[in-house]
Every structure is written in structure tokens, then in C-alpha cells.
C-alpha positions in Angstrom: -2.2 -9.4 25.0 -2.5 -11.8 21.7 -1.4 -11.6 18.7 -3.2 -11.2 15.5 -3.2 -11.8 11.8 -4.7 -11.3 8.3 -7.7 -13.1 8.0 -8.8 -11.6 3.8 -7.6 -9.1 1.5 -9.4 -7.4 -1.3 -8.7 -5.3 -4.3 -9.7 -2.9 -6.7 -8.8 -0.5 -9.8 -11.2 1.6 -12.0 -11.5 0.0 -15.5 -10.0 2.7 -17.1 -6.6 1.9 -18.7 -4.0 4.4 -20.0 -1.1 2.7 -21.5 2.4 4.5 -21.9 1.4 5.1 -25.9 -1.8 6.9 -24.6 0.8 9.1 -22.4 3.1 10.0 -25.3 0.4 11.2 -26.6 -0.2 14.1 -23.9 3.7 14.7 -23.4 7.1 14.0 -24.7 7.5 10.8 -23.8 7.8 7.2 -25.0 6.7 3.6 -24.3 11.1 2.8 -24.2 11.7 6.1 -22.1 9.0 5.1 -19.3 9.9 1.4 -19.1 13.3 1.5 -19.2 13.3 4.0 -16.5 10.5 3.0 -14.2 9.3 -0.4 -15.2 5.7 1.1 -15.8 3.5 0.0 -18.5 0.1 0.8 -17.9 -1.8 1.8 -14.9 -5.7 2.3 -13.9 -6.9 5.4 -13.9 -10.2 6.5 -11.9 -12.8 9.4 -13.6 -14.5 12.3 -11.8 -17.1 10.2 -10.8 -15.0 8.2 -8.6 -13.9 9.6 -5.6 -11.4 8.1 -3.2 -13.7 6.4 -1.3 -15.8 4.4 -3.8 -12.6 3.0 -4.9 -11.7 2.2 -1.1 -15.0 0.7 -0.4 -15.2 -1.3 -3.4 -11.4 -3.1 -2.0 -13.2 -3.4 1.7 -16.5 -4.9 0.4 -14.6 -8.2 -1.0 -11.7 -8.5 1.9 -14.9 -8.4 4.3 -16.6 -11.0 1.7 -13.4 -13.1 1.5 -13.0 -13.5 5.1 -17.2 -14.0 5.6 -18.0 -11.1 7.3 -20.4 -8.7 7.6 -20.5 -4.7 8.1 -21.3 -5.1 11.6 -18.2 -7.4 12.4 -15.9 -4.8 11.6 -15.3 -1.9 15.1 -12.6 -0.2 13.4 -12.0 1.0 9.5 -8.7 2.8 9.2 -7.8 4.1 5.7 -4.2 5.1 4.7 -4.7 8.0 1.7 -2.4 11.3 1.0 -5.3 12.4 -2.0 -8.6 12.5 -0.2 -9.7 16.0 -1.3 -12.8 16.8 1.6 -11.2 17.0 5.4 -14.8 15.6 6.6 -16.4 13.5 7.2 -13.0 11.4 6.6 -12.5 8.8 4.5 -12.9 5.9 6.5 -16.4 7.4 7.5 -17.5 7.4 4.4 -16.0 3.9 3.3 -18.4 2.4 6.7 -21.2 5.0 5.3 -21.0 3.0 2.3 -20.6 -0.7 3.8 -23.7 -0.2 6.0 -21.7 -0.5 9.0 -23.2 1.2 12.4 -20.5 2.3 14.9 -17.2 1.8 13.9 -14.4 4.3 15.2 -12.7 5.8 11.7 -9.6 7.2 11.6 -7.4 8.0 8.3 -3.9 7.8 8.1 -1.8 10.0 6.4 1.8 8.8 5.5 1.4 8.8 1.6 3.3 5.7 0.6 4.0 4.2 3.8 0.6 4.6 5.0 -1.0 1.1 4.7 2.5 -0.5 6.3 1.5 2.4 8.7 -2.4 1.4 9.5 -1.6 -2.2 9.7 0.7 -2.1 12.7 -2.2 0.4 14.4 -4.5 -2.1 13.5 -2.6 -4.8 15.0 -1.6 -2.9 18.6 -5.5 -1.4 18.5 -6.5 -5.5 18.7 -3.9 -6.4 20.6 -4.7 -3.9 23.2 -8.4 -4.9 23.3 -9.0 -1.2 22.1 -11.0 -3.3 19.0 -12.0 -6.6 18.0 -11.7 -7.2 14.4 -10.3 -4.1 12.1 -10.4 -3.2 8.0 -7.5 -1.5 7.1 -7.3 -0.3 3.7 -5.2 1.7 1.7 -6.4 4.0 -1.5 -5.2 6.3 -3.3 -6.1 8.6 -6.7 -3.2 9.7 -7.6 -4.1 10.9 -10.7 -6.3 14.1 -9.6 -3.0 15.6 -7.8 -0.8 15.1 -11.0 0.2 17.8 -13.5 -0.5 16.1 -17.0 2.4 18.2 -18.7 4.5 17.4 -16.2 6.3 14.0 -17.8 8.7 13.3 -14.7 5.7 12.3 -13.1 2.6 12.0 -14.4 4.1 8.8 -16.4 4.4 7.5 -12.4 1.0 7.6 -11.1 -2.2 5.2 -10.9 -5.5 4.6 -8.8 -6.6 1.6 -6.9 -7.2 0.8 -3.1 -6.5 -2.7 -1.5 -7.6 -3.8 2.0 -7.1 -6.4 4.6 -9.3 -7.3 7.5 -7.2 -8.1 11.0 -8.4 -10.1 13.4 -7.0 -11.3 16.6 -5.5 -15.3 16.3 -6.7 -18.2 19.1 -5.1 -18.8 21.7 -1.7 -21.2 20.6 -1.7 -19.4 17.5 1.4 -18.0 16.2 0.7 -14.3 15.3 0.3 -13.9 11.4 1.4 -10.0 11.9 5.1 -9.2 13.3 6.2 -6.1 15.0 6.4 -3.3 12.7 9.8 -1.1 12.1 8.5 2.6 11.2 10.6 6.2 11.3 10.8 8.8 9.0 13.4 11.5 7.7 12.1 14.6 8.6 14.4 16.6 7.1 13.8 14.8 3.8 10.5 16.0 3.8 11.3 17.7 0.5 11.7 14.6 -1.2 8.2 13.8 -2.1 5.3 16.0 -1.7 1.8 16.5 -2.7 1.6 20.2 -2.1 -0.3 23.8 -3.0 -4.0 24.9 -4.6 -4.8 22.6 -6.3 -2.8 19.7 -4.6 0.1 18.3 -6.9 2.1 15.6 -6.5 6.0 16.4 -6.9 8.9 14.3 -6.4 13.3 14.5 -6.6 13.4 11.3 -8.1 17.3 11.0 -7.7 16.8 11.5 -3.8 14.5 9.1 -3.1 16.2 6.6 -5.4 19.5 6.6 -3.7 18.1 6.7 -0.4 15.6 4.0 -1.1 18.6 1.9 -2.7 21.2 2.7 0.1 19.3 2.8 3.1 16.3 0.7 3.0 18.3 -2.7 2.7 19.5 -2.4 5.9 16.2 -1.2 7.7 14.3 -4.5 5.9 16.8 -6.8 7.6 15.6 -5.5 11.2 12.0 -6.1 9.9 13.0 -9.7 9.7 14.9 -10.2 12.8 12.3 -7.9 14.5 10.4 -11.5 13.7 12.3 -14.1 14.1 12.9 -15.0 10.5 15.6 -14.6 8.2 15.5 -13.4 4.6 16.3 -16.5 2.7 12.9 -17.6 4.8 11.2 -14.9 3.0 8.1 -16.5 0.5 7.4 -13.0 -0.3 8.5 -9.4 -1.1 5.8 -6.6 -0.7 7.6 -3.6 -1.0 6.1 -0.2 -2.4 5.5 -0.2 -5.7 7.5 2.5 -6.9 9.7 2.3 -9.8 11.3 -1.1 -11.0 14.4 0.1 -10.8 14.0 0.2 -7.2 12.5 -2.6 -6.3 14.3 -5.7 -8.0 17.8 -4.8 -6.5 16.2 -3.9 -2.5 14.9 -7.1 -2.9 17.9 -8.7 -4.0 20.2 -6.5 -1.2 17.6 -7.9 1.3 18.5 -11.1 0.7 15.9 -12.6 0.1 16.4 -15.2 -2.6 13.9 -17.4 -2.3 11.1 -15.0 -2.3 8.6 -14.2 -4.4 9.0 -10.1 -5.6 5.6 -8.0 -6.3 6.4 -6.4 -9.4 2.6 -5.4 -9.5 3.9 -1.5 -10.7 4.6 -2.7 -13.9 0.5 -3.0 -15.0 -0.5 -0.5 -11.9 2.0 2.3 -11.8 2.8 4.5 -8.4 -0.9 3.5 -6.5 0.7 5.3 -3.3 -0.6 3.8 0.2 -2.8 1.7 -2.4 0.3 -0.3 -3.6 1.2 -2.9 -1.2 -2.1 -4.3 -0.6 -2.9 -4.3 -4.3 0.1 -6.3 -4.8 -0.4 -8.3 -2.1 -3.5 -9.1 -3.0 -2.9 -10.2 -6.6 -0.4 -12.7 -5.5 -2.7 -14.4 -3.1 -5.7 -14.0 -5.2 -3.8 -15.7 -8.2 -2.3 -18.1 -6.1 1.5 -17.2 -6.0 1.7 -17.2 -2.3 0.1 -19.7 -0.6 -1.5 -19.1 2.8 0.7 -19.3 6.1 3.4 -17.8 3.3 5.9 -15.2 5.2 6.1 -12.3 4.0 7.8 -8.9 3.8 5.7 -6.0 4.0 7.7 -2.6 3.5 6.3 1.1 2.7 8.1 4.2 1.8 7.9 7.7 0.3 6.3 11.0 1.1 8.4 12.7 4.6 10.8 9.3 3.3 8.6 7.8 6.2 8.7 3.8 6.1 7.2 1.4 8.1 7.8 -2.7 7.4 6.1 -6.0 9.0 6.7 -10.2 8.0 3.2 -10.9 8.0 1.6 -14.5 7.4 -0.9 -14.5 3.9 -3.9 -15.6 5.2 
């Protein structure tokens, strides 16, 4: 058994923009209404020529280029998505198809919101186990082709992007730069957030998930950090999924984590789903907000309200 750690992250987001005024266009709505409820501003929105795992494989190209790897150094590729249309060859296939790697296992997770929290902790038990050597663990999402566009509750919500992270196991004396992951779900909440029917479309009780996100998830982020040996106030940074605003500044600030750093990434990204906290992530490292060896607080939630939380080290 060893531990392991994040050794690069990568990002990316289609070039398209649509800002709140391009939205108020479509439906009732208003640049005030969104971002005084949400936070939202603009978000990045992918065309019909860019499937999700183009956007994925653009994120895993530069975390395996920012680590200095090559296709062939990777034996695992996990992808956390809820909107890949086609059921095979799965997205993770076709994110090593296009990276030129030769025979990686692929696996995609499903656990909408939660899933990259999700595929990072079976990254790091896959490497600890010895089941792989070096894993890229991505999480994308195009939210946008499962969204009703007269549907203002939430298509003002939802983005595109993908970020990834490649794990790697640490030497031996190293302190693990992953910490044991806290995951459940509430199955019987399942209602909550869905992406459901012919064509898929995403659907939400946004007063459900906002008072059990606000009320519950406090608590469960606090055994994240003992669960690792470190207390809040510790805390460099605050991942959590980019949501809503209104969510996120006063978990962080129920956490207790006053020192930290708080992604507020949603703001210019929207909803990105399991693309979120990597995209977030990444942008703080990549702009130099975190600094490596940072901990940091890594916590997913949404769709089944599944959730799943690690204090990882920024590599």
C-alpha cells in the first residue's frame, strides 16, 4: 500500500460565450435576475461539432503535458460525465482513442456532479492497490445538449468544459497528496436533480437541493478534514461544486474554513456538472492562487444528492 497524489491538471472550455444578455434574449429573464440568484454571469458553451469527448480530451492532453507524460504512461483513463449521449464505445475509450494511447482499461463514471470527487478516490484506491500505475481522471460535461432552452429555471444554470488530473503514486516517505474520500448518497432524493426522458433533459427542485446542500453538507465537509488530519482553518483551498453562488460562499464559510481560498469559478463558467471542480481547480493553480503542496478541499454534489469530498495537496 502507498499513497498517492496529483501530479498535473488540465483544463478546457469551447470558445463560445453566451452571456446572461444573450439568454434574455431566448427567455424571460435578466442579467439582475440570474446574478442575483445564482451568481452566474457567463458560461462556455460547446457546438454540435463538439462532442463530450473532444472537450474531455482536449483537458487530458495538457494535464498529461503539464505533468510530462506521454499517452503510453497513463494504464487507466476514468471519465466522470452524466451527458455522454452514445453507451459505446464509452467515453474514456474514446478520450485514449484520441490521445494515442494503446491499452489502458476505461471506465466512465456516472454520478453527475459528484462524479470527478467520485473518479478521484477510484483512482487513488486503483494505485494504491497496484490495480494501476499512473491514472487520468477527468471530468466533462455538455450540459447544454440536455437543457430545455425555454426552460429559464435552468437553462440560465448550465455550461460546458472538462478538467482533468493525472494521479500517480508518491515515493516512498512521501506524505500522500490525496486523503481518504467521504462519499454517500440520498437515494431517496433521487428526484432532486435529474437528467431524464427522450431526448435527455436536465431538471432540477432548486429549493431541495439548496436547503440540503446548505444544511447538511457543512457537517459532512468537516469529516472530509478530520478524515485527513487537518482542520478547516488549515484549509488553503475550497473546491466545492460549482453550483449556484448562493451556495457556495456560506458552505464555505459554515465549514470553517477562513483562511481559505473559495473557487468561485461558476460565476464566468456556470453549472459545468462533474466538469466543475477540476475546472476550478485548475484555474487557481494555473493562475497561481494556490501554490503547490496547498491543502485543499475537494467536495462534489448533485444528481441522486450523491457527494463525495477529499483534502488533496495541489501539485
Amino acid at each position: 500500500m502507498t499513497g498517492t497524489r496529483i501530479a498535473a491538471l488540465g483544463h478546457y472550455q469551447p470558445a463560445k460565450v453566451l452571456t446572461n444578455d444573450d439568454l434574455a434574449a431566448l427567455v424571460e429573464t435578466s442579467d439582475e435576475w440570474i446574478s442575483s440568484r445564482v451568481g452566474i454571469r457567463t458560461r462556455h458553451m460547446a457546438g454540435p461539432e463538439e462532442p463530450v469527448d473532444e472537450l474531455a480530451a482536449h483537458a487530458a492532453g495538457k494535464a498529461l503535458a503539464a505533468a510530462g507524460l506521454g499517452p503510453d504512461d497513463i494504464d487507466l483513463v476514468l471519465v466522470a460525465t452524466s451527458t455522454a449521449i452514445d453507451r459505446s464505445p464509452n467515453t474514456a475509450a474514446r478520450v485514449a482513442a484520441r490521445l494515442g494511447m494503446t491499452s489502458p482499461a476505461t471506465m466512465d463514471l456516472n454520478v453527475v456532479c459528484a462524479g470527478f470527487t467520485h473518479a478521484l478516490a477510484t483512482a487513488d484506491h486503483a494505485v494504491r492497490a497496484g490495480a494501476a500505475r499512473r491514472a487520468l481522471v477527468v471530468g466533462a460535461d455538455k450540459m447544454t445538449e440536455v437543457t430545455d432552452w425555454s426552460d429559464r429555471t435552468t437553462c440560465v444554470l448550465v455550461g460546458d468544459g472538462a478538467g482533468a488530473a493525472v494521479v500517480e503514486a508518491v515515493e516512498d516517505g512521501q506524505e500522500p497528496g490525496i486523503g481518504p474520500v467521504l462519499w454517500g448518497s440520498v437515494p431517496e432524493m433521487g428526484h432532486a436533480v435529474r437528467i431524464e426522458g427522450t431526448p435527455p433533459r436536465f431538471a432540477q427542485e432548486g429549493q431541495s437541493v439548496y436547503r440540503w446542500a446548505t444544511q447538511q453538507l457543512p457537517a459532512l465537509a468537516r469529516q472530509v478534514c478530520e478524515r485527513s488530519g487537518i482542520r478547516p482553518e488549515e484549509l488553503a483551498g475550497v473546491v466545492l461544486h460549482q453550483a449556484n453562488l448562493r451556495i457556495i460562499e456560506p458552505l464555505a464559510a459554515k465549514i470553517g474554513a477562513v483562511n481559505a481560498i473559495v473557487a468561485r469559478d461558476v460565476i464566468e463558467s456556470g453549472n459545468t456538472s462533474a466538469a466543475s471542480i477540476p475546472l476550478a481547480l485548475a484555474k487557481l493553480v494555473e493562475r497561481g492562487e494556490l501554490p503547490s503542496g496547498a491543502p485543499t478541499l475537494l467536495f462534489g454534489f448533485g444528481g441522486n444528492l450523491s457527494y463525495a469530498g477529499q483534502v488533496i495537496r495541489v501539485p
